[in-house]
N, C-alpha and C positions, 0 to 999 in steps of 0.2 A: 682053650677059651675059659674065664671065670666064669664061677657060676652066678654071678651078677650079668656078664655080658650074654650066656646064654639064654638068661630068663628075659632076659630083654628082647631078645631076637624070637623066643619065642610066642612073647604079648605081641608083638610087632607083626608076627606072620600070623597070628589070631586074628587081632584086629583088623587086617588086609581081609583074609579071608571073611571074617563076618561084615566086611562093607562093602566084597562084592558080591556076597548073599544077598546080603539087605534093600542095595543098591537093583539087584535083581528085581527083585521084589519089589521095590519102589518104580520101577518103571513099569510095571505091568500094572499096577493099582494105580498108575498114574494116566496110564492110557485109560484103564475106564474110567479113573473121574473126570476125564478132558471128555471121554463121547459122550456122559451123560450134563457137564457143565455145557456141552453144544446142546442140548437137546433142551435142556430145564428150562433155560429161560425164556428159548421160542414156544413153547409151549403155553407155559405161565404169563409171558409178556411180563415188562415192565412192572404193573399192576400186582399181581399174583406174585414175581419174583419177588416187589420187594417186600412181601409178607413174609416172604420164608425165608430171605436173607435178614430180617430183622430178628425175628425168633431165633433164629441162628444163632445172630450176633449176640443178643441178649442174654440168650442163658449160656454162653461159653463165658461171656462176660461174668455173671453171673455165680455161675458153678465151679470158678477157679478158684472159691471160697473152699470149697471142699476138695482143694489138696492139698493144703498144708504144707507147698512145697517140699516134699518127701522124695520123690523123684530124684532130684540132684543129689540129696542124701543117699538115696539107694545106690546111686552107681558110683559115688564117692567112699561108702563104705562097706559094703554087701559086697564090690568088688576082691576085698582085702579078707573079709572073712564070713564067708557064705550061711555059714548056722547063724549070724545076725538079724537076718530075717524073719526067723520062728518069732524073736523076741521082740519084736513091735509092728507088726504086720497086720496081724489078727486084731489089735486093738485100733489101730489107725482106720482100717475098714469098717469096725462097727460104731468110732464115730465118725465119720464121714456118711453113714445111713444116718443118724440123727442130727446133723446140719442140714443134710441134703431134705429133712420135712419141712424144716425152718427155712431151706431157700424155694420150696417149693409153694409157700404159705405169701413169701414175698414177691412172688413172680406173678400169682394172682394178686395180689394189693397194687401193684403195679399195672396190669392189665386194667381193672378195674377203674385207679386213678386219673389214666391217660385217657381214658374212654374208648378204646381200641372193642372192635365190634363182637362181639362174643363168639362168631365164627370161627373167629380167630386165637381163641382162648385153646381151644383141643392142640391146633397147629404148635403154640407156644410151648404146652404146657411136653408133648412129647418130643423135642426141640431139647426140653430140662431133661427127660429122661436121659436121652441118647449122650447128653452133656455128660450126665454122671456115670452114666457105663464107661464114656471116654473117658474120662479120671479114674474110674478104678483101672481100665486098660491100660494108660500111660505109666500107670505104677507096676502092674504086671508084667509089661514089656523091659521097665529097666531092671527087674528083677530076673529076667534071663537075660538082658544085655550083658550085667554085670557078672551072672555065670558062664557068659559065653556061649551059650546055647541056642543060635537064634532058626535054625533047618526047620524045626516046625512052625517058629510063627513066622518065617518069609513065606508060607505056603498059606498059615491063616492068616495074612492080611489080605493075599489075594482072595483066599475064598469068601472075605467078608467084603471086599471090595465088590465081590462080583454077586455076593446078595441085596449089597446096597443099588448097584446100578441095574440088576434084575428086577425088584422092586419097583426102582422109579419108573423103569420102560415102561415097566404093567399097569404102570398110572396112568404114566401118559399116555399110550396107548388103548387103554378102557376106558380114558378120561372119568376114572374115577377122584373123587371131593380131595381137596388142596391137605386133608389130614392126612390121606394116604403116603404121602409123599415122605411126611416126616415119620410114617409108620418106617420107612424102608430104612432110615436111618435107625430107629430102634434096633429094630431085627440084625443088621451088620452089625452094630456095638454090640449088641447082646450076646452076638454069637461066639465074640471075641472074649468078651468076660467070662464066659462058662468055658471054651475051650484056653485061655490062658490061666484060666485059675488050676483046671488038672497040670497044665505042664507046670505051672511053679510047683506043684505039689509035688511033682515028680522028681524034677532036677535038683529041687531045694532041697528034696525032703523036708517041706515046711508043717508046722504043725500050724493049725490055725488055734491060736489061745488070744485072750485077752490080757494082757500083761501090762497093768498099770502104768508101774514106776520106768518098764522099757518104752511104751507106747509116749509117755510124758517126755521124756529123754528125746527121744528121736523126735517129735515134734518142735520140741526146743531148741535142737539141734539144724531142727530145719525155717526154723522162725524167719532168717533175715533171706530165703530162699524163696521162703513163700511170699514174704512182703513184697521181695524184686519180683515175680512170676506174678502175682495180684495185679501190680500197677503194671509190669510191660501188657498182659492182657488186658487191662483193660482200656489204657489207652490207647490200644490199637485195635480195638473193639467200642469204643467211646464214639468214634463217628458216625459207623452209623445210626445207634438210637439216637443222637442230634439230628441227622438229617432228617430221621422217620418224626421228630416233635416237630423242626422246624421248617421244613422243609417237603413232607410227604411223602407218599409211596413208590412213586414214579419216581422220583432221585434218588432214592436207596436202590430203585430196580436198577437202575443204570447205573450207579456207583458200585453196586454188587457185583455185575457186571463186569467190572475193569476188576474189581479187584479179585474174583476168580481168576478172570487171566493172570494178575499179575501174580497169586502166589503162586504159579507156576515155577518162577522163580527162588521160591523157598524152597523148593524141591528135594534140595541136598541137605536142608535142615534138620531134619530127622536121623541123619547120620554121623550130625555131631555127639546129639547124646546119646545114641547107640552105641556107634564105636569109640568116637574120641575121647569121650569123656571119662569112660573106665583104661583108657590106655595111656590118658595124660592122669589119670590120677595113678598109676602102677608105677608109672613112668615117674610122676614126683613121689613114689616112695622111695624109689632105689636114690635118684638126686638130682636137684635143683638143676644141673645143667643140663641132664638129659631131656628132663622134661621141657627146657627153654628150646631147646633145638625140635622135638617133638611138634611141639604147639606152632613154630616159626616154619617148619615144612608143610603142617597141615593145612594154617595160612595158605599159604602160594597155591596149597591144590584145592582148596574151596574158591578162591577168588579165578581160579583157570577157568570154572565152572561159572561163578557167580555176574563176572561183566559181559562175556558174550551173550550168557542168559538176557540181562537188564538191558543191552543196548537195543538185541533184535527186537525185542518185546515194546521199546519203545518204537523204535525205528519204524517199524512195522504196524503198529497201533491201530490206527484207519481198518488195515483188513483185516487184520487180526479180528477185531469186533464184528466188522463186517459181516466177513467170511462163517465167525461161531455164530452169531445171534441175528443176524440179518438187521435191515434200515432200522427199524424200529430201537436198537438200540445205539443209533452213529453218536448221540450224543456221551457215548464214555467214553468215546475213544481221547481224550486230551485228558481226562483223569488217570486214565491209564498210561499216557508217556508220562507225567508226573509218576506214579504208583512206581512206574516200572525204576527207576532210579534209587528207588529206597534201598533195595535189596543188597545190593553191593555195601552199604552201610551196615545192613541188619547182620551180615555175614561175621563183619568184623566186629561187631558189638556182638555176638553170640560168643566167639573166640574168648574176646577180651573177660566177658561176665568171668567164662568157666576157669580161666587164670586168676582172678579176682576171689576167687571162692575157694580155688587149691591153693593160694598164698594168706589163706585166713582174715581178707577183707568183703565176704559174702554182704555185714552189712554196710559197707562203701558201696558196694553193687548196690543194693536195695537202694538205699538214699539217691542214687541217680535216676535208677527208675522210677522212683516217689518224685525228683524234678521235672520228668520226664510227662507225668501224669497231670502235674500242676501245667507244664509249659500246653498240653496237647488241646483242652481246652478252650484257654485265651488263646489260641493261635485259630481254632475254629469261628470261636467268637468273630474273631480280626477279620478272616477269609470268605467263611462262609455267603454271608449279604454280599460284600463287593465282587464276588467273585460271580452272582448271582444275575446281578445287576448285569454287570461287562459282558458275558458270555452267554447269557441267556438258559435256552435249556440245557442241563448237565455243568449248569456253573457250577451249582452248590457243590456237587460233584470234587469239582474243579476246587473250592475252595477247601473242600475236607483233606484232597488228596494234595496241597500245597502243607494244611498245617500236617499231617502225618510224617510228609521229609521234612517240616523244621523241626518236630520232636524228637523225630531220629538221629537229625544231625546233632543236636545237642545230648544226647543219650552219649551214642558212638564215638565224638570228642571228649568228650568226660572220663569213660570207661578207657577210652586209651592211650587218651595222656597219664591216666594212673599206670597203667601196665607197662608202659615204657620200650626200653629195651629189649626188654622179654618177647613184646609178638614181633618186632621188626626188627632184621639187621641189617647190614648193606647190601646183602643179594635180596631180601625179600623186597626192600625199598625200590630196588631197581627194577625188579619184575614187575611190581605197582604200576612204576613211571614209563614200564616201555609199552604196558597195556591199555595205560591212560593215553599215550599220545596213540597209540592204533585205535582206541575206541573215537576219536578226536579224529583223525584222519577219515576213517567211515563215515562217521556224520556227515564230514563233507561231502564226500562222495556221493550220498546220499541224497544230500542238497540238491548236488548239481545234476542230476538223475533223474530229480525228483517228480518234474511236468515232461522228461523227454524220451522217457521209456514206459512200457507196464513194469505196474507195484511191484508181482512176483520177480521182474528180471531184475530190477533194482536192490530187490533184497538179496538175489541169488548174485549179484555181483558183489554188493556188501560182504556177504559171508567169505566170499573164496579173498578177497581183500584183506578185509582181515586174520583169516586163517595164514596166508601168505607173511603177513606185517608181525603175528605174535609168536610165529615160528622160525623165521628170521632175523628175528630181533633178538631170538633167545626167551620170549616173557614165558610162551609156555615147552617147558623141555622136554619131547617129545618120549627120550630114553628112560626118563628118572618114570614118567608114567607105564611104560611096555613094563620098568622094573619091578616096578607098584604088583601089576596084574600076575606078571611072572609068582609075583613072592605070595599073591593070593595064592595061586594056583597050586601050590607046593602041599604036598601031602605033610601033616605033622601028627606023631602019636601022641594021643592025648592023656594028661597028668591025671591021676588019682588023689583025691580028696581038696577041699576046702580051703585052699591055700594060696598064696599072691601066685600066678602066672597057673592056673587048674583051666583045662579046658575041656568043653565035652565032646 
């Protein structure tokens, strides 16, 4: 075997193994954020949620200022040569503390402006904090994705997952003040930023220095990353502070609502830039074609995951809501069979971005997402009232979660009629189209099910229907996945020092 073919094989049994780590660890942290998203809302009601879903929103909105898109850069090139990171690391961190005063200065002028009740000012304002411990996190985390190192933080995402959802019990539970809540979110970020800054220290061997001319470089470098990352966050955080102007409390509660559930469905999103992102960037060092075939199998196993996610979530809608939040919130339920469709779109605009970025069109990327942020808007403007009008309560709802899939659709067409050939070929096309006509067939099914049995046996006929229709049709191949886990599974010795295919 060359030693191009071996290093290949052996990024490829890295990256298996570190996504069914990660993957690990993502269902465990995901279970607690499902019991305490059941719990949050009935709690707080409508009212109360939609305080804290707007703070939320606001300062993620917000504090994506202060990343300078570096992330994508980290795992595009930390990947290739590990001592990269001493050299602008240290500088990107101390200034993103002095933007993070300046968005902290605007969060109150903002408060202030809106005439939002001063209650509600503490909530916000540590809502900003947790915001930016999560930005420096996201940058920590790809800095061991890109070393390959992920055993200890699959274990500290759980344990900060389960200081956040221990936290929130003890609120709800002592029904202590609506601050506490956003305290718990502190305390998980933070615990994540002190124990991922010793492991960079560690794996990296980073020095933390201030380094001008490298911190300026990699900033620059990361310019048209950060422009796409600005606008996709905040158009897809833009609705709800329109609903909270236009709209009130109570709509954002119940739009918050669906939309919890529905990023359920992002679930696998964190996987792309953990794993994929440094395996298709190794991957387009060695060449262009590898990396084509890389990116076009990754496809097909994100999308196996991404529409049975999006159909059941619609399908199921009604009790989904139901069943988490009880009556009080039935009106999200129809934002969220919209909401729930996006997903399968966001999947393959995720793909497409990070193709666009390793073929040195990052800002083509950007400029779509700046269309994207123009289009998202006007389409609220459009939906919002009529939608308000027609449907009464949880229109607005309804009309926000209409313009978020027209922004998508136009994002996700754009980005992939550039990429071309690259992410589709005629086996991925076919997988597409044999998963489209079973999600197609279900709905029917569904249909006709829909007034003559209970919900539960309806869904539960759903699923074995389609499991049947996407396994026999060939969409999803049951062997090439047992091979996936198999090639996890494989013990490999790990490389010494700093170099394309180093693992720890």
């Amino acid at each position: 075997m060359s030693d191009a073919s071996s290093t290949a094989e052996k990024d490829t049994k890295l990256a298996a193994k570190n996504a069914v780590k990660l993957f690990g660890s993502l269902m465990v942290t995901w279970g607690i954020a499902l019991g305490v998203r059941l719990l949050l809302p009935r709690y707080l009601g409508p009212q109360g949620f939609g305080v804290v879903n707007f703070a939320d929103a606001f300062t993620s909105t917000l504090f994506v200022l202060a990343g300078f898109g570096v992330d994508t850069y980290i795992r595009k090139e930390v990947s290739v040569r590990y001592q990269h990171a001493s050299e602008f690391y240290g500088g990107v961190t101390a200034l993103r503390m002095l933007v993070a005063l300046l968005l902290f200065g605007v969060t109150q002028a903002f408060l202030m402006l809106t005439n939002r009740p001063p209650e509600t000012w503490l909530v916000v304002h540590l809502y900003g904090v947790s915001a930016l411990f999560f930005t420096f996190n996201q940058s920590l985390a790809a800095l061991l994705h890109a070393r390959g190192t992920v055993n200890e933080l699959s274990f500290l995402n759980i344990a900060s997952k389960i200081v956040w959802g221990g936290g929130t019990l003890l609120a709800v539970v002592m029904k202590w003040p609506l601050w506490t809540v956003a305290l718990a979110v502190v305390a998980s970020e933070g615990l994540k930023t002190v124990v991922s800054t010793r492991l960079v220290t560690k794996h990296l061997a980073m020095t933390w220095r201030v380094d001008v001319k490298a911190t300026r470089l990699a900033i620059a470098a990361s310019l048209p990353m950060f422009v796409n990352l600005a606008a996709h966050t905040i158009y897809n955080k833009l609705d709800v502070s329109i609903l909270a102007v236009v709209a009130g409390e109570e709509e954002v509660g119940w739009y918050g609502a669906s939309s919890l559930i529905a990023g359920l469905a992002l679930m696998v999103t964190p996987m792309i830039g953990w794993v994929l992102m440094p395996l298709f960037a190794r991957a387009r060092a060695r060449s262009d074609e590898e990396y084509t075939q890389v990116m076009r199998r990754s496809l097909e196993l994100v999308l196996a995951i991404a529409f049975p996610t999006s159909l059941f979530m619609a399908l199921g809608a009604k009790e989904w809501i139901t069943l988490l939040y009880g009556p009080a919130f039935a009106p999200a339920a129809t934002s969220l069979k919209v909401l729930a469709s996006i997903f399968v779109l966001t999947y393959v605009a995720i793909l497409s971005s990070n193709a666009l970025i390793l073929t040195g069109r990052a800002w083509t990327q950007a400029f779509i997402s700046i269309g994207g942020l123009v289009a998202n808007p006007v389409l609220n403007a459009i939906f919002i009232g009529p939608s308000t009008r027609w449907f009464g309560q949880g229109g607005a709802g309804i009309g926000a979660a209409i313009a978020q899939l027209g922004t998508e659709i136009v994002v996700t067409v754009a980005m992939t009629a550039l990429v071309g050939r690259r992410a589709f070929d005629a086996r991925s096309l076919s997988v597409i189209a044999r998963t489209v006509v079973a999600c197609v067939l279900v709905s029917a099914l569904d249909w006709y099910l829909l007034e003559r049995v209970h919900p539960f046996v309806r869904l539960g006929a759903d699923g074995l229907v389609y499991v049947v229709l996407v396994i026999g049709s060939g969409a999803v191949k049951v062997k090439e996945l047992i091979a996936f886990v198999k090639t996890a599974r494989k013990k490999e010795p790990a490389l010494a020092g700093p170099e394309v295919g180093a693992q720890a």
